[in-house]
C-alpha positions as CSV (number, residue, x, y, z in Angstrom):
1,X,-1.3,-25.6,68.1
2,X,2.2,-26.9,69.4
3,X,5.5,-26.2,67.1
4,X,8.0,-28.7,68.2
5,X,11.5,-26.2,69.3
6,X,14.2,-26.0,66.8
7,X,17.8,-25.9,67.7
8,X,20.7,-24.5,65.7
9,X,23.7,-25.9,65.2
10,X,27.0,-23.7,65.3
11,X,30.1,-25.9,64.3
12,X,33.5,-24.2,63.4
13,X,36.3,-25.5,60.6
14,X,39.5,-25.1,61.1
15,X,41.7,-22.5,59.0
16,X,42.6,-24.6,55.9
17,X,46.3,-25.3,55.0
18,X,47.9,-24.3,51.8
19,X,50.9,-25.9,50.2
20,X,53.7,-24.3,49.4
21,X,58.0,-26.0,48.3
22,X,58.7,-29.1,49.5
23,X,55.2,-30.0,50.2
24,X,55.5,-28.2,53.5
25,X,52.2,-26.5,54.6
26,X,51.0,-23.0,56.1
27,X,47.9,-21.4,56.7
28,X,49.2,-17.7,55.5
29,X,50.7,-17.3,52.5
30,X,53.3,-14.8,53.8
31,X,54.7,-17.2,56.2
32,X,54.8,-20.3,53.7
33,X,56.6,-18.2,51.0
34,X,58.8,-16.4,54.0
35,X,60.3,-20.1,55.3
36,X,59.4,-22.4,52.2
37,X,58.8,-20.7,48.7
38,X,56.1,-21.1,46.0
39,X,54.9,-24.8,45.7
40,X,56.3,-25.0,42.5
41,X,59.3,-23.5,43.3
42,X,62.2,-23.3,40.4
43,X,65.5,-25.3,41.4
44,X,67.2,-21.9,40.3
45,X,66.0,-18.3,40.4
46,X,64.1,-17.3,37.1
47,X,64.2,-14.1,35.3
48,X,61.1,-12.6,34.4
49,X,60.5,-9.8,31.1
50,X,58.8,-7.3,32.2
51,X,57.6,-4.6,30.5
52,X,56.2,-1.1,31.8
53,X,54.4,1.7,30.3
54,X,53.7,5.0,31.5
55,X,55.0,8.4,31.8
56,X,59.2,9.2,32.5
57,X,58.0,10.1,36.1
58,X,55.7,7.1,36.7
59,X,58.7,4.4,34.9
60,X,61.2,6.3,37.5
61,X,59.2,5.6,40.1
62,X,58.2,2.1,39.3
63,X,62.2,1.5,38.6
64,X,63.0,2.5,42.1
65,X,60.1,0.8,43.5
66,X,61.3,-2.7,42.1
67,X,64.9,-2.0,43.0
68,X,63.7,-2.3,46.6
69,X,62.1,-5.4,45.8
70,X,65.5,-6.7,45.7
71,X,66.5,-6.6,49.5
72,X,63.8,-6.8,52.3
73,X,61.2,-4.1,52.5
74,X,60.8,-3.8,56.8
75,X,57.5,-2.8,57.8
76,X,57.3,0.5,59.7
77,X,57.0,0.9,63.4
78,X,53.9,0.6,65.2
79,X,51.5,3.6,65.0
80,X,49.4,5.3,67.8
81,X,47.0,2.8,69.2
82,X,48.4,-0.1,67.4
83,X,49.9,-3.5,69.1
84,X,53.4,-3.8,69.0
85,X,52.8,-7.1,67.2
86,X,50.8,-7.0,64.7
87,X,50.4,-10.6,63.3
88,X,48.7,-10.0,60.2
89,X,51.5,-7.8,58.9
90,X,55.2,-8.8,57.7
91,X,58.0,-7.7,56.4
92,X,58.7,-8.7,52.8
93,X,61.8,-10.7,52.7
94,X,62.9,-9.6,49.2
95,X,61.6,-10.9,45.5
96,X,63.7,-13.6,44.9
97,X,64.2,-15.0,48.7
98,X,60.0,-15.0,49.0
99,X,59.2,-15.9,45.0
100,X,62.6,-17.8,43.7
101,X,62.4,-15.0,40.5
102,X,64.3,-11.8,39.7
103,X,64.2,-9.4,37.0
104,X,66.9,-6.5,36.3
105,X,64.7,-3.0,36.7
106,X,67.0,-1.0,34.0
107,X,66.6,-3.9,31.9
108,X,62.5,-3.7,31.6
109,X,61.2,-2.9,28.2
110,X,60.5,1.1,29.1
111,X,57.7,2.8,26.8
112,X,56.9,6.5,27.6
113,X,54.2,8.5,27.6
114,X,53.9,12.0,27.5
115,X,51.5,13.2,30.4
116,X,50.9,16.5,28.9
117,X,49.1,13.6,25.7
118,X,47.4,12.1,28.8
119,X,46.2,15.3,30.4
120,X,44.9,16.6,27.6
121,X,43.2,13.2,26.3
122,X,41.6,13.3,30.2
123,X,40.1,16.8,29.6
124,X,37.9,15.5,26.2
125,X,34.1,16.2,26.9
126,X,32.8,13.2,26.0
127,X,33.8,10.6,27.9
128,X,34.1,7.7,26.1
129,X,36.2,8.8,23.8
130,X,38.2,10.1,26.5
131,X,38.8,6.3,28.5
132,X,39.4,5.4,24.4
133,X,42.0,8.1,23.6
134,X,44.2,7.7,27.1
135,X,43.4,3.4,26.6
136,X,45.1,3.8,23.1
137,X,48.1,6.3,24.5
138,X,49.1,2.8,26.3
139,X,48.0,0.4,23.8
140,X,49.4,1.7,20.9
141,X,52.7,1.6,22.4
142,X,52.9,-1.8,23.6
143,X,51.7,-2.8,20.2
144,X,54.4,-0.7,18.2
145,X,56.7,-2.1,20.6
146,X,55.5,-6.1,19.7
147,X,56.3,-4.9,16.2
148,X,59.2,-4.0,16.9
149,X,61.2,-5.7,19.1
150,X,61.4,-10.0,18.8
151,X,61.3,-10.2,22.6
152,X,58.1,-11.3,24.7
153,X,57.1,-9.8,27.5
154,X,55.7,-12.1,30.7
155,X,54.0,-8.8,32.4
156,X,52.7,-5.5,31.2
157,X,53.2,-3.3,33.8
158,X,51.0,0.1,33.3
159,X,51.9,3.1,35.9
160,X,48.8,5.2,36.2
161,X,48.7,8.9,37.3
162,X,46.2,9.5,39.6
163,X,44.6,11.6,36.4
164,X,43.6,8.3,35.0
165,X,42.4,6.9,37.8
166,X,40.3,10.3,38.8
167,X,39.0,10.8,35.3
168,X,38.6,7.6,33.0
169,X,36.1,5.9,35.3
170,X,32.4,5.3,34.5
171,X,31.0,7.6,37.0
172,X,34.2,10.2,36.8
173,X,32.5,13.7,37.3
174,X,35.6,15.5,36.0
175,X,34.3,19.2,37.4
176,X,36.4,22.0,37.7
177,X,38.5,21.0,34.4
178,X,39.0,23.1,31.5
179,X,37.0,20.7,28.6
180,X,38.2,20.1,25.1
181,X,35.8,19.0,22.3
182,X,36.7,15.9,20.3
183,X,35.7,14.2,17.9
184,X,32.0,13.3,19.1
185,X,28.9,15.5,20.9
186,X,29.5,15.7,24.2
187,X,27.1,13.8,25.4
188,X,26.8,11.3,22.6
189,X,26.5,7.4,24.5
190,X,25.7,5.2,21.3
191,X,26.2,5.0,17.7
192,X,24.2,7.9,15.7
193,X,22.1,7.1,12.9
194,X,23.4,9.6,10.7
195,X,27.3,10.0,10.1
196,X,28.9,12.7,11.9
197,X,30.2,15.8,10.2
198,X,33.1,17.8,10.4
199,X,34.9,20.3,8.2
200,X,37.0,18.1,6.3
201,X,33.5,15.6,5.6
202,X,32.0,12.7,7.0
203,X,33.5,11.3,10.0
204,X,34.3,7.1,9.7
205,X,31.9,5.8,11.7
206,X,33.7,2.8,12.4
207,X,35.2,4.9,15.5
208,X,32.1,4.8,17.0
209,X,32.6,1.3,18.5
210,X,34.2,3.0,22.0
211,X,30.3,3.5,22.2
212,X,29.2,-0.1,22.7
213,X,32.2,-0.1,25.9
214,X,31.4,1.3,29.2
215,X,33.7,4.1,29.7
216,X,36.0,2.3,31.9
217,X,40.0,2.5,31.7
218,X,40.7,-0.7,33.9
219,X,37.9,-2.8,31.5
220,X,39.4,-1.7,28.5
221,X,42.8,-2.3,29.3
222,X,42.4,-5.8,30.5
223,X,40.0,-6.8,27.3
224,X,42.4,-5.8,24.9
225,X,45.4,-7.1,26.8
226,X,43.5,-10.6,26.5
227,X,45.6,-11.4,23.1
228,X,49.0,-10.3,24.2
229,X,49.9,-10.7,28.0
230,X,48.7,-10.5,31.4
231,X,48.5,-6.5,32.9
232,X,49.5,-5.4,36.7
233,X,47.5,-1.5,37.0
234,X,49.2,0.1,39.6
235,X,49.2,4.5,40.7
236,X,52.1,6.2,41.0
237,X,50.7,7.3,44.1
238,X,50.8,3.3,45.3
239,X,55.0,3.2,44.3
240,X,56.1,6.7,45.2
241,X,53.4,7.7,47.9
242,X,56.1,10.5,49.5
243,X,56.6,12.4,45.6
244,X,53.0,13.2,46.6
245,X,52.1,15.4,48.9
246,X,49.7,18.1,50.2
247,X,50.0,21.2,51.5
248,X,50.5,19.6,55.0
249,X,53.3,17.6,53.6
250,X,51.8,14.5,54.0
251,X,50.7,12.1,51.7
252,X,47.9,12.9,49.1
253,X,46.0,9.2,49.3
254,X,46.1,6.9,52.2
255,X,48.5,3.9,51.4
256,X,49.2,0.6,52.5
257,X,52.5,0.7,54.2
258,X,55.4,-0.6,52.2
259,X,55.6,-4.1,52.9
260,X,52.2,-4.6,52.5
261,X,52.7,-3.5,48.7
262,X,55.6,-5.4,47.8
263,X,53.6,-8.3,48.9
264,X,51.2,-7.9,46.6
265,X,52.6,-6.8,43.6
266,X,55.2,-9.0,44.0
267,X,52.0,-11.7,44.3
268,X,50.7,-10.8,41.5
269,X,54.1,-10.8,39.2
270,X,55.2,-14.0,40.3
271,X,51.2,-15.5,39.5
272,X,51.2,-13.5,36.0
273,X,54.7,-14.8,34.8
274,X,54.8,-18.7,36.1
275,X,52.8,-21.5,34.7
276,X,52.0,-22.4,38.6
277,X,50.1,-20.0,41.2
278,X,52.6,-19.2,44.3
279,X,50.4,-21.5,46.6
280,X,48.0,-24.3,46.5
281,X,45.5,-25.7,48.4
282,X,46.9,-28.8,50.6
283,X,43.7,-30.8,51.6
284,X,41.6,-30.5,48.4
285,X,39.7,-34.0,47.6
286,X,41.4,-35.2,44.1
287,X,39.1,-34.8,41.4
288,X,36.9,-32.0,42.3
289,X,36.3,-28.9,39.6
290,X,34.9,-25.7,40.7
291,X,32.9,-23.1,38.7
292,X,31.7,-19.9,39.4
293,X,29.2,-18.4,37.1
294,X,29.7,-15.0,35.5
295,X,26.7,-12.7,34.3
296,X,26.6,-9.5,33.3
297,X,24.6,-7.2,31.1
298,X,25.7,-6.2,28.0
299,X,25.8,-2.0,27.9
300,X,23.9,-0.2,25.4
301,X,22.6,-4.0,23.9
302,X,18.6,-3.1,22.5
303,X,17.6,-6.7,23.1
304,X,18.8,-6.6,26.6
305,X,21.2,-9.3,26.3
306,X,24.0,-10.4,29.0
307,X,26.8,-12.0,28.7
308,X,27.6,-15.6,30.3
309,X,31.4,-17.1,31.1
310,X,32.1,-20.0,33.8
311,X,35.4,-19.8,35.8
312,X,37.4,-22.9,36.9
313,X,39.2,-23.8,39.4
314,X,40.9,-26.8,40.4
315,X,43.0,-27.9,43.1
316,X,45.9,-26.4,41.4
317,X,44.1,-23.3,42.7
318,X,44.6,-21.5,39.3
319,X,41.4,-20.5,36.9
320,X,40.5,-20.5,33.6
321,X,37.5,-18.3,32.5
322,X,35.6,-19.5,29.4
323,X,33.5,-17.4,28.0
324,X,30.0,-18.5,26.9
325,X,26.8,-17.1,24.7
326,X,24.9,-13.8,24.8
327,X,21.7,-14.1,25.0
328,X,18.1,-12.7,26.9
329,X,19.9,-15.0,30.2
330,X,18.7,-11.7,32.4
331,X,15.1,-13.1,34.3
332,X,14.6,-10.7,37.1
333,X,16.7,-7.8,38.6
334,X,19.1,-10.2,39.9
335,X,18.5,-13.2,38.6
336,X,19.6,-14.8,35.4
337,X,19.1,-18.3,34.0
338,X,20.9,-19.9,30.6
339,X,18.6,-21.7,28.0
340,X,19.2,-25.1,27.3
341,X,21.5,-25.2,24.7
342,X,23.9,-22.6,25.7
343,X,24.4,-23.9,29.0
344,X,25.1,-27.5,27.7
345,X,27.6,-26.2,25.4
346,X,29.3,-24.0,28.1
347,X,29.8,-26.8,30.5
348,X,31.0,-29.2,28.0
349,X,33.8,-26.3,27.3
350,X,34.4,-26.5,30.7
351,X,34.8,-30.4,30.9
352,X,36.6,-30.9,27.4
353,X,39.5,-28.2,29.2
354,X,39.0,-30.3,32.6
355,X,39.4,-33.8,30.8
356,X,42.4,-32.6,28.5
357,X,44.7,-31.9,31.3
358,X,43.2,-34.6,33.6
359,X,42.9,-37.5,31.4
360,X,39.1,-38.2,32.0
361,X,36.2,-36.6,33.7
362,X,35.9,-35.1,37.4
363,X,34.2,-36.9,40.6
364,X,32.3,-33.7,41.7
365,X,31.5,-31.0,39.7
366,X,30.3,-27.6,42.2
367,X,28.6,-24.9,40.2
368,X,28.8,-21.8,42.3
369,X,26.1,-19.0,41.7
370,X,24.5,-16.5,43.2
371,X,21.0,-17.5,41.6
372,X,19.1,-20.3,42.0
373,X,19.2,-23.1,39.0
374,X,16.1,-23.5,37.1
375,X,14.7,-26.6,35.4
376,X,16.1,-25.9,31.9
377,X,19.8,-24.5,32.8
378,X,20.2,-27.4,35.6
379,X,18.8,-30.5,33.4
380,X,21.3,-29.3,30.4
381,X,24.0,-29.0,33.1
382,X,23.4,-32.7,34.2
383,X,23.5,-33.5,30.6
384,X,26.4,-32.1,30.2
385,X,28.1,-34.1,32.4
386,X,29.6,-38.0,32.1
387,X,27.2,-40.3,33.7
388,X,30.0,-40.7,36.2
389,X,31.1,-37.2,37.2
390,X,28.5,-35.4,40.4
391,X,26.9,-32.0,39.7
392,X,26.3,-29.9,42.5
393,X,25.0,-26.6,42.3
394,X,25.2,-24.6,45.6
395,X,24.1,-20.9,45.7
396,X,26.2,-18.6,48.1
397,X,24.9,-14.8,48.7
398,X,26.7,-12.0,50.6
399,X,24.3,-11.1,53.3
400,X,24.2,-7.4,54.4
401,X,23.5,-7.3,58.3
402,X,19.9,-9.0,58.4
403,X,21.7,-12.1,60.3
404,X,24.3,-11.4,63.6
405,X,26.5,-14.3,65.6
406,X,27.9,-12.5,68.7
407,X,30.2,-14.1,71.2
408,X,32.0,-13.3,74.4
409,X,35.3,-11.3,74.5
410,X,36.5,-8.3,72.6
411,X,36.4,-9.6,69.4
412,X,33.7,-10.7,66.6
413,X,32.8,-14.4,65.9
414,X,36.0,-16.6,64.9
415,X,36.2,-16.6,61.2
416,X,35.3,-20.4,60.3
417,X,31.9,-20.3,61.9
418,X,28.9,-21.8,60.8
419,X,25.1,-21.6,62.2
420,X,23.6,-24.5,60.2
421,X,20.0,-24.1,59.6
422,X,19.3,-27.8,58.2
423,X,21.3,-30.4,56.0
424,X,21.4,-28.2,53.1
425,X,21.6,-24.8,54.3
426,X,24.0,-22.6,56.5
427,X,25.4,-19.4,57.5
428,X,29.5,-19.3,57.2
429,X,31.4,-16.4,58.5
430,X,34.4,-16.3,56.3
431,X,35.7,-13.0,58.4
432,X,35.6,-12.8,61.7
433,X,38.5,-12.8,64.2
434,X,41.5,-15.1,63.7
435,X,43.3,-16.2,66.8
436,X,46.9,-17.0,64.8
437,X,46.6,-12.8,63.8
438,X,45.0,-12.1,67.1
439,X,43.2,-9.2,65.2
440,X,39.9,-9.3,63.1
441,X,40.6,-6.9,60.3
442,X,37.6,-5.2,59.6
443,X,35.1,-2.2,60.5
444,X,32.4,-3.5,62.0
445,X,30.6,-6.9,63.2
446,X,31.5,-9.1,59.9
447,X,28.5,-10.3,57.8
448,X,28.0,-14.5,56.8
449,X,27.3,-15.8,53.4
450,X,24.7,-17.3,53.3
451,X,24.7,-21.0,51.8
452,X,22.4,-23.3,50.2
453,X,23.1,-26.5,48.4
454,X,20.2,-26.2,45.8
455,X,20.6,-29.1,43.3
456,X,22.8,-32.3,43.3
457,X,22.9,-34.9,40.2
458,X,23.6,-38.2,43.0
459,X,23.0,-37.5,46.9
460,X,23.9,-34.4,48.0
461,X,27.2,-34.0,49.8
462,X,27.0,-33.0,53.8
463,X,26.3,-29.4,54.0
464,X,30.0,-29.7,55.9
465,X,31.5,-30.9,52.8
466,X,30.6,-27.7,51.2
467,X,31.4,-25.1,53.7
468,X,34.6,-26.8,53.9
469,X,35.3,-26.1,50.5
470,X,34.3,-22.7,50.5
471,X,36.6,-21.8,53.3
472,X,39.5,-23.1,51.0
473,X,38.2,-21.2,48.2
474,X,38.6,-18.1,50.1
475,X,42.2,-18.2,50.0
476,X,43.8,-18.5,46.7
477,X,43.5,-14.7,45.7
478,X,46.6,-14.7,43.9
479,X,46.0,-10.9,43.1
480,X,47.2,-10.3,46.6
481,X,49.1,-12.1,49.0
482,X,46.3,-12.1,51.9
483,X,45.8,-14.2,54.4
484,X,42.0,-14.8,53.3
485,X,39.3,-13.1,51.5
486,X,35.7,-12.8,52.5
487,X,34.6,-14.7,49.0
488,X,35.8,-17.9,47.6
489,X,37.2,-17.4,44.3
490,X,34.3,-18.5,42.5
491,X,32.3,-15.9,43.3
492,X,34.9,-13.1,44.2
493,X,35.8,-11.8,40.7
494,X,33.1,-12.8,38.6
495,X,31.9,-9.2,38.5
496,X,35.3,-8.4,37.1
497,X,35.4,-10.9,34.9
498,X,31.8,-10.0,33.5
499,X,33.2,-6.1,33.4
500,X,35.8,-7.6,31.0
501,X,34.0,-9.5,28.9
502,X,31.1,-6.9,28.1
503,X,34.1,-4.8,26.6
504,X,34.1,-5.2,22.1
505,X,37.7,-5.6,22.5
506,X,37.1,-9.0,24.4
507,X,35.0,-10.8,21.6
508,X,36.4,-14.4,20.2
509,X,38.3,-15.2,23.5
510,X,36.3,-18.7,24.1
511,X,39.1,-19.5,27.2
512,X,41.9,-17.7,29.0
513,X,43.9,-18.0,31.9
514,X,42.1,-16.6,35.1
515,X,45.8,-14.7,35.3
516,X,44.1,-12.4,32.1
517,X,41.4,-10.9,34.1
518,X,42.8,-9.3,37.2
């Protein structure tokens, strides 16, 4: 028996544009904000409130740190080995030159901690309470402070020491320390049946909800920050890396140089306090919604229930996350599938939000997942949708190494290329080497995603169409200021968004800005 030969078809897209003031386009953000601004850039510099929390040491630090965000932050020569231009980094111009917005650092809303109250709270066996007792050293002072004080804050800004970071982690070891006993068995990882006792009497059991929360400092912060303002983590060891050093008087963690860290937070300020991202895409087809799926188990849950959420995106390039049902969505190891109601009602969330600020329904509707769609969960989704809007569900999964693209030269395959393996299914290699950087940044030969267009409501769109998109999708991280990221949006944070919403602090919030979340 014969088998006819198949070819493959490797195409590559071009890097796609983003828009930034006065409609003028870029493909890196850094350059577009260096010579043009944010897209929806302010006729006159705005001030931002920020507020920080942490210990005096850490608000010292982050003080100094944002007075150099007032003038330009140079990057630092060239190291051993390195290229005397190196095109992927830059020097950060200065906050209000790049961003258009300014905020006095003496002026913040200070709240201090007392690290010897954080030390100690780290050193507590049991380590849920633990993550809860440091959480609520931050939480309870931002919440005095709201009861205090008439002024709103745009942007919590929490200074970690390292401790916190090292310690209040689900899989902190904490070895070596010298443990305190708190209020719960030191092992204890759920509710007890019985009440606890103590000296004094029965312990209120109601403090025994840390128990249904992974033990997680970052989760719990964001979860309960979801009702009064967006957060921006950041290590003192990240804004002072030189008050830190070893024994060979150099720096105890590896940093990214200066620049590089005033780009980002100064990224992620700007997205936290404006109604518009920094940056937009410039070629996005009008009326086209994106979702990316979220699911995630819930923790300690005795049906084995997971949690369910859909993130949005538009053309805008900012998100919304909306959170749906729990229920038994979990099918397989990896797979999960929403029954019919709760996915109808989910989407219809989605298109209510997409309708009210677009005065009707969109042309194409991509549903981003990791899974395939089964019967129930797609047929509700089509439902769902106005008899005039296009539902496309396309599945995209990080591959790990089992498929290779090599070409000629010294470098990887360009970023942008695509081995298509029919009309519905590819291979896209959203890293890969970038001839405007002249660098690929990355360890080792860079993996594809793998792509398949698994459902469509009308005639699927060209498998093109599609990769196209994703490659757009992969640059509106507005957590960093990047020239691209390896997953499109959609799919890039819905682990943390899951993480979040698994947390009891996060219950009721039906929609929040993406902004919330990271």
């Amino acid at each position: 028996m014969k088998f006819p030969e198949k070819s493959l078809q490797v195409e590559h897209f071009n890097e796609p544009l983003l828009e930034f003031a006065y409609a003028q386009r870029s493909p890196h953000p850094k350059d577009g904000l260096f010579l043009y601004g944010p897209h929806a850039k302010a006729k006159r510099t705005r001030e931002i409130r920020v507020g920080v929390v942490g210990t005096s040491d850490g608000i010292a630090h982050f003080r100094t740190w944002a007075r150099k965000l007032k003038s330009v932050v140079p990057l630092p020569p060239p190291g051993k080995g390195e290229k005397a231009d190196r095109l992927h980094l830059a020097n950060f111009p200065g906050l209000e030159e790049a961003f258009g917005i300014s905020f006095d650092p003496d002026e913040c809303s200070a709240l201090s901690i007392q690290l010897k109250d954080i030390e100690r709270a780290t050193r507590i066996f049991n380590l849920n309470e633990a993550v809860d007792k440091v959480a609520r050293l931050y939480i309870d002072r931002v919440e005095q402070h709201r009861r205090n004080d008439e002024r709103s804050i745009d942007v919590w800004v929490l200074v970690l020491p390292d401790i916190v970071y090292e310690r209040c982690r689900r899989q902190s070891k904490r070895t070596g320390l010298a443990m305190e006993l708190g209020d719960f068995k030191k092992r204890q990882k759920a509710k007890e049946n019985l009440p606890l006792l103590s000296a004094m009497g029965a312990i209120d059991q109601s403090d025994e909800a840390i128990f249904e929360d992974v033990p997680d400092f970052h989760r719990r912060i964001k979860a309960e920050f979801l009702r009064i303002a967006p957060t921006q983590l950041v290590r003192e060891t990240t804004l002072a890396p030189g008050a830190f050093l070893n024994k060979a008087n150099y720096p105890t963690r590896k940093t990214q140089d200066a620049a590089t860290v005033a780009w980002n937070l100064a990224t992620g300020l700007y997205y936290k306090t404006q109604p518009k991202p920094p940056w937009r895409l410039a070629d996005v087809r009008p009326g086209v919604c994106y979702i990316g799926m979220v699911y995630k188990s819930l923790p300690n849950d005795p049906d084995g229930h997971a949690c369910s959420a859909a993130q949005m995106f538009l053309n805008e390039g900012d998100g919304v996350v909306f959170r749906g049902a729990n229920g038994p969505w979990k099918t397989g190891d990896y797979e999960y599938h929403l029954k019919a109601p709760a996915a109808k009602d989910l989407l219809e969330l989605v298109l209510k939000t997409y309708s009210e600020e677009h005065g009707g329904p969109p042309k194409e509707l991509f549903i981003h997942g990791q899974t395939y769609f089964n019967d129930e969960e797609w047929n509700a989704f089509v439902a769902a949708a106005p008899k005039e809007t296009n539902v496309v569900g396309v599945r995209i999964r990080p591959t790990g190494g089992e498929t290779k693209l090599f070409r000629d030269g010294d470098y990887p395959v360009l970023r942008g290329t695509a081995l298509l393996l029919d009309d519905q299914t590819a291979y896209l290699w959203t890293t890969g080497y970038v001839p405007q950087l002249d660098t690929y940044i990355g360890p080792e030969t860079p993996n594809p995603l793998h792509i398949t267009v698994m459902r469509s409501k009308k005639p699927k769109p060209k498998i093109s169409t599609v990769l196209e998109d994703i490659m757009g999708l992969t640059k509106i991280n507005y957590n960093s200021c990047n020239f691209n990221d390896g997953l499109p949006v959609t799919v890039r944070f819905a682990k943390m968004v899951g993480d979040v919403l698994t947390m009891g602090s996060a219950k009721g919030e039906k929609r929040q800005p993406f902004k919330f979340y990271v």
